[in-house]
Structures are given as structure tokens and as C-alpha cells.
C-alpha positions as CSV (number, residue, x, y, z in Angstrom):
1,X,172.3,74.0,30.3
2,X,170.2,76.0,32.6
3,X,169.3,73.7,35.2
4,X,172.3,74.4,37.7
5,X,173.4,70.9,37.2
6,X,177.6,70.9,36.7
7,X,177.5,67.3,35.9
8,X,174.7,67.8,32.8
9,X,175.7,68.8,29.6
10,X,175.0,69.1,25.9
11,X,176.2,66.8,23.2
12,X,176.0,67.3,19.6
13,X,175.3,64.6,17.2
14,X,177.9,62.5,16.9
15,X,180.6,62.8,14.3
16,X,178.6,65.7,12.7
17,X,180.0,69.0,12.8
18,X,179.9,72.1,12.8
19,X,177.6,72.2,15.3
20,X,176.5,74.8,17.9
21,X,174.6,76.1,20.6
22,X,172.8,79.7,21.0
23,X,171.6,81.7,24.1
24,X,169.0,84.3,23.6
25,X,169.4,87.6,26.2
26,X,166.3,88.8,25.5
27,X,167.6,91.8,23.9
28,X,170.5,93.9,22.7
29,X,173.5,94.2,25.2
30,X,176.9,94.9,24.9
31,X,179.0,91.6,25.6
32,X,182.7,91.1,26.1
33,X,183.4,87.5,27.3
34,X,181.9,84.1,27.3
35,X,183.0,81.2,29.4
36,X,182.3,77.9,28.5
37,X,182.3,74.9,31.0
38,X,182.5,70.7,30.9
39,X,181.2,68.6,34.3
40,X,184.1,69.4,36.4
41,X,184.3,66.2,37.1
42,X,188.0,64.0,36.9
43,X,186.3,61.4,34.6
44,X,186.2,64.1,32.0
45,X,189.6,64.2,30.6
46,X,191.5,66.9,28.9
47,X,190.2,67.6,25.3
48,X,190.6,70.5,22.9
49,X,187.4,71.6,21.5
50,X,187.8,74.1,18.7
51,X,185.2,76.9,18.8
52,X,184.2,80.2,17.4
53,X,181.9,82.5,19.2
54,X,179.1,84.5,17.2
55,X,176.5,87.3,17.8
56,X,173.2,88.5,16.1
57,X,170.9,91.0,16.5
58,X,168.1,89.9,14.9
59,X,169.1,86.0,15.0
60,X,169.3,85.4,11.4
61,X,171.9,87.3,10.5
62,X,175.4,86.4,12.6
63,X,178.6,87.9,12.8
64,X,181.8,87.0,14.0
65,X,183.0,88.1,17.3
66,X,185.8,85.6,17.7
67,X,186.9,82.8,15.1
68,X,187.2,79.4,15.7
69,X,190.3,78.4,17.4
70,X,191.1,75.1,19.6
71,X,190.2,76.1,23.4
72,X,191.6,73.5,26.0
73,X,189.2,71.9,28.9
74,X,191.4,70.8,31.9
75,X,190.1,69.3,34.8
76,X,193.0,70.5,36.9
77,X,191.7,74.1,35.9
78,X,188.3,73.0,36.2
79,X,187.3,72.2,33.1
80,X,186.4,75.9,31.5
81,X,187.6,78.1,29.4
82,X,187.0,81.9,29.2
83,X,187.4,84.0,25.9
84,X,187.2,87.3,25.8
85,X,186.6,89.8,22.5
86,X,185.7,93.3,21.6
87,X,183.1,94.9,22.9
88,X,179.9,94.3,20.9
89,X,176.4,94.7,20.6
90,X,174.3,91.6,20.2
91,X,171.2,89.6,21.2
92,X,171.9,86.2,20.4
93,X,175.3,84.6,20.9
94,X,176.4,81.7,19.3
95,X,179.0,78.9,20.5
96,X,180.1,77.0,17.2
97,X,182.0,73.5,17.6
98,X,184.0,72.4,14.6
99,X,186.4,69.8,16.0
100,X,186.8,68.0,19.7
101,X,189.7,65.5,20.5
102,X,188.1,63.9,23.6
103,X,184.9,62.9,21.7
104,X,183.4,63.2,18.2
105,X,181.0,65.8,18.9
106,X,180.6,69.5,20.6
107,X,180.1,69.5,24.4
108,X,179.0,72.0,26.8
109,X,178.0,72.1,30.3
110,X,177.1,75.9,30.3
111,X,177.7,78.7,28.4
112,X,178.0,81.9,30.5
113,X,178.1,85.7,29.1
114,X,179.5,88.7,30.8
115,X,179.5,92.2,29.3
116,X,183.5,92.4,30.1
């Protein structure tokens, strides 16, 4: 997910959730919003992927910062979708997939986090 590549993406195990993916930022900063993204691509239908978003200081110990809830990925809005939370301090944020109804597993393209 950090190769600049729209068109790559990662792909849980099939059938197998929850699963998730994690971003470390190196240290504590205060974060506000993440946006996740598919391949923009038309081949990629619409699908609901339901997510919860996560944060950790130390990366053991994670706390909520938004709970899961079904997020929509449409190609005609470019296949992303932005949340945004409370304010918080953290080093590690965590994207957790629980349920997808385009595919049986969690997908990501990228996983972007701003401060706001």
C-alpha cells in the first residue's frame, strides 16, 4: 500500500475475518481522519465494507477511535471513503474489516491519515 500504485491493493484471507491492517507514524501525533481507498478502477464494483478504525500508543494496547460501521466504496465517487473522529493521540492506527459484500475478505488500496 505504499508503492503509489492505485490499481494494487491488499486482500485479507479469504472468508476469515476480522481482519485488519495497521500503519505505524513513527511516533505520537494527533490524528483526526483516515481515508481509505479501492483501485479506482470501473471493474471494481460497489461494495460495503464494514470497518472500525483503531489507535495505540504503544502498539499493544488499542483503543477505539471509531467502531465498526458499513462504509460504502463507489466507483462513481471514486471508490474511497473518508471518516473522520475526535481528535486523538496515537502512534499506530488500525483499519479493522469485519464484513465486505463485494468479496469475502477486507480490501484496501491505501490507507491515508490526516491530523483533521
Amino acid at each position: 500500500m505504499v508503492d503509489g500504485d492505485a490499481n494494487s491493493y491488499w486482500e485479507s484471507a479469504n472468508g476469515a475475518f476480522p481482519q485488519w491492517v495497521q500503519v505505524d507514524l513513527g511516533s505520537a501525533r494527533t490524528v483526526g481522519r483516515v481515508v481509505l481507498k479501492l483501485p479506482p478502477s470501473s471493474a471494481w464494483g460497489s461494495r460495503t465494507q464494514t470497518v472500525a478504525v483503531q489507535g495505540s500508543v504503544d502498539g499493544g494496547s488499542f483503543g477505539t477511535l471509531v467502531g465498526a460501521a458499513g462504509r460504502t466504496f463507489d466507483p462513481a465517487s471514486g471508490n474511497q471513503v473518508t471518516i473522520t473522529f475526535s481528535a486523538a493521540q496515537t502512534r499506530y492506527v488500525r483499519v479493522t474489516v469485519t464484513g465486505n459484500s463485494g468479496w469475502p475478505a477486507g480490501q484496501l488500496s491505501a490507507l491515508e491519515v490526516y491530523a483533521s
